[in-house]
N, C-alpha and C positions, 0 to 999 in steps of 0.2 A: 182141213181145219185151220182157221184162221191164229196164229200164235200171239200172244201176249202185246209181243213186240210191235208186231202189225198194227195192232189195235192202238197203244200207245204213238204208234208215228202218222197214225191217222187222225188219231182225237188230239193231238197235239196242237197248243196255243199261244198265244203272246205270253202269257202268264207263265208257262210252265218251260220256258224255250227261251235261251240267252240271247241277249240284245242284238239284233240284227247287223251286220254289218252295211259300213256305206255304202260299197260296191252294193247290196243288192238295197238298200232305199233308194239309190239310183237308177239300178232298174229298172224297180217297180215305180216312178216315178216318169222315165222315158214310157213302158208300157201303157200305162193310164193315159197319156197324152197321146199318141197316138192309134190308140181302140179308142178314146175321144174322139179325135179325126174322123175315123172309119164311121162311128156311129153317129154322128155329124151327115155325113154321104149319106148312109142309107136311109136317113132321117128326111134330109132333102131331095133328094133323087130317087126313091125307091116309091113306088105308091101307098097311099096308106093303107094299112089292112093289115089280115091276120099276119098273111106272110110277112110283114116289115116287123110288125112284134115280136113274132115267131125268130128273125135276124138279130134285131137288136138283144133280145135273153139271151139268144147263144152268144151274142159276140159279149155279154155281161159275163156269161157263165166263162168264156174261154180267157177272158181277163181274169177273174179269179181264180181259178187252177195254172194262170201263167205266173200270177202274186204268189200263189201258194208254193210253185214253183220255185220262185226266186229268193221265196225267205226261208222255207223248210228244205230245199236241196242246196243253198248254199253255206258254205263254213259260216259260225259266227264269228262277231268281231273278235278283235284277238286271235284271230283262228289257228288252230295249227295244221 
């Protein structure tokens, strides 16, 4: 059974989660730009089709769980 807590650090948001630190808007910030890159390559170089689509979602998807990453697993500002 899934606990309270779980649930809470999973439906967790900008709204209800204290302001981010620099360190990770820098991050997330380096991250974006280089899954840019990457999805830039396979944009140009990969043939079109499902499979490129199919490349580019995941490389969408694995940028968002690396943001998610970088803002929900790291201290916030101020942090202790």
């Amino acid at each position: 059974m899934v606990s309270l807590n779980e649930v809470d650090a999973r439906f967790i948001s900008s709204s209800t989660k204290p302001a981010p630190s620099l360190e990770s808007i820098s991050l997330s910030k380096d991250l974006t730009e280089r899954f840019h890159s990457l999805a830039e390559f396979i944009a140009v170089c990969v043939p079109d089709g499902r499979n490129q689509s199919l490349a580019l979602t995941d490389l969408e998807s694995a940028l968002m769980w690396a943001n998610k990453a970088a803002f929900n697993d790291a201290p916030a500002s101020g942090g202790e």
